[in-house]
N, C-alpha and C positions, 0 to 999 in steps of 0.2 A: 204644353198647349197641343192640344189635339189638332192630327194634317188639317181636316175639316176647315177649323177655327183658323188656322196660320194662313191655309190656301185664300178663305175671306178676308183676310186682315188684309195681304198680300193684295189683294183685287180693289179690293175698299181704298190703298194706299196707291193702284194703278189710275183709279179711275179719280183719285184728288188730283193726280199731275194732268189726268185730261182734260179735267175742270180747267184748270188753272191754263193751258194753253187754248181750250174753248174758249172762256170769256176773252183772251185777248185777239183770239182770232175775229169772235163775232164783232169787237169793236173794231176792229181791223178794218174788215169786210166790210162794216157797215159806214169806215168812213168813205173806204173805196165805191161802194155805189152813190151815197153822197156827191162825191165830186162824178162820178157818170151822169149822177141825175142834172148835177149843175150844166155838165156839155149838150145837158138836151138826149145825151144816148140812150137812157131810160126813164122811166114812170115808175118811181116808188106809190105802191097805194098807199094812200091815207090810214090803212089798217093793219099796214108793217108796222111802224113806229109802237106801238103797245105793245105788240109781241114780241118785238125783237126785245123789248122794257122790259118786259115780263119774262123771257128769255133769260136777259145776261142776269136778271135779279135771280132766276131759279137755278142757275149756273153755280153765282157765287155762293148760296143757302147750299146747295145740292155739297161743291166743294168743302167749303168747313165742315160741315156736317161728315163727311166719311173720314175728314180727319178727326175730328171728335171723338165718333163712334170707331174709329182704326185702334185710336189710343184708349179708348176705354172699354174695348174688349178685351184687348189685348191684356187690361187690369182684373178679368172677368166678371165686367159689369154685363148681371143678364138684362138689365132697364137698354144699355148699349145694343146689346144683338138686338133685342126687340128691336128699340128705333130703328135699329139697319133694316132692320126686313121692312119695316112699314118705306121707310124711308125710298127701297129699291122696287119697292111694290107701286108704291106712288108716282116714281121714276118713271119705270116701265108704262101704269098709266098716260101721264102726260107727255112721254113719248110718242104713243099712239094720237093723241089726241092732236100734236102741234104735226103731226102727218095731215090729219083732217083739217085742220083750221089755217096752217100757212100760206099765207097768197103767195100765187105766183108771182113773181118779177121778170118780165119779159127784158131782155137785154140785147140790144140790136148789134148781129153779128157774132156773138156769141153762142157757142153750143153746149145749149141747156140741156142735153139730156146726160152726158159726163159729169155736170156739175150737181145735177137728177140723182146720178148713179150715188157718184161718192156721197154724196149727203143722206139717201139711203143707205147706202154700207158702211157709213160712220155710226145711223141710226142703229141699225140691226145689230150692230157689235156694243154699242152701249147698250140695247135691252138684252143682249143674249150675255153679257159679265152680270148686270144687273138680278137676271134668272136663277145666273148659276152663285151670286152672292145670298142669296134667298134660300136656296137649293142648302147651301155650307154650314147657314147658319140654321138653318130651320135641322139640320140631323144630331141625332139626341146624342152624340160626344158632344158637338156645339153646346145645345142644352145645356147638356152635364155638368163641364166643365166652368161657361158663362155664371152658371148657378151657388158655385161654391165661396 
């Protein structure tokens, strides 16, 4: 297996364990504002709830899926790299877009803008592996080898 292909394999199989600790954070998290909300300490909007849905569901799809596509590159399925790249491309999109679209949650006493930070440099670091797993598979020993 070509660096290329191992180094994506390698990332694809980093970024299933992120999965898998993502989705149980954001349940987490989200029971913990739950019982904030219930003490009255904040106001969930009305327009969290589907996103956050939509969220842990693109979590869990997102996870199986790089293991799928881990193990079945790994087999030099080129149908597998393709999905990967669509797959991280997709990512990347709706990365950007749940920047635009997530309501703020005001949290009385709290400081939001560490909480601001980390959740953008957790974002930036999922679209920048996501980049460079695109970047691994998209160069023609990837190709090459996926094709045989």
């Amino acid at each position: 297996m070509p660096g290329t292909t191992r180094a994506a394999v390698v990332l694809l199989w980093i970024l299933f364990g992120f999965g898998i600790c993502g989705g149980v954070a954001s349940l987490v998290g989200y029971a913990g504002l739950s019982a904030l909300e219930s003490q009255g300490d904040i106001a969930i909007p009305s327009s969290f709830m589907p996103l956050l849905v939509a969220s842990v569901i693109q979590i869990v799809v997102w996870t199986v899926l790089r293991g799928v596509f881990a193990v079945k590159i790994a087999k030099r399925s080129a149908g597998a790299r393709k999905g990967a790249i669509i797959l991280e491309a997709v990512g990347v999109g709706l990365g950007i877009l749940s920047w635009i679209l997530t309501p703020e949650i005001e949290v009385a006493g709290a400081d939001t803008t560490s909480s601001m930070a980390s959740g953008m440099i957790g974002a930036i670091i999922g679209i920048a592996l996501a980049a460079v797993i695109i970047g691994l598979l998209s160069h023609q020993d990837s190709k090459r080898w996926c094709s045989q």
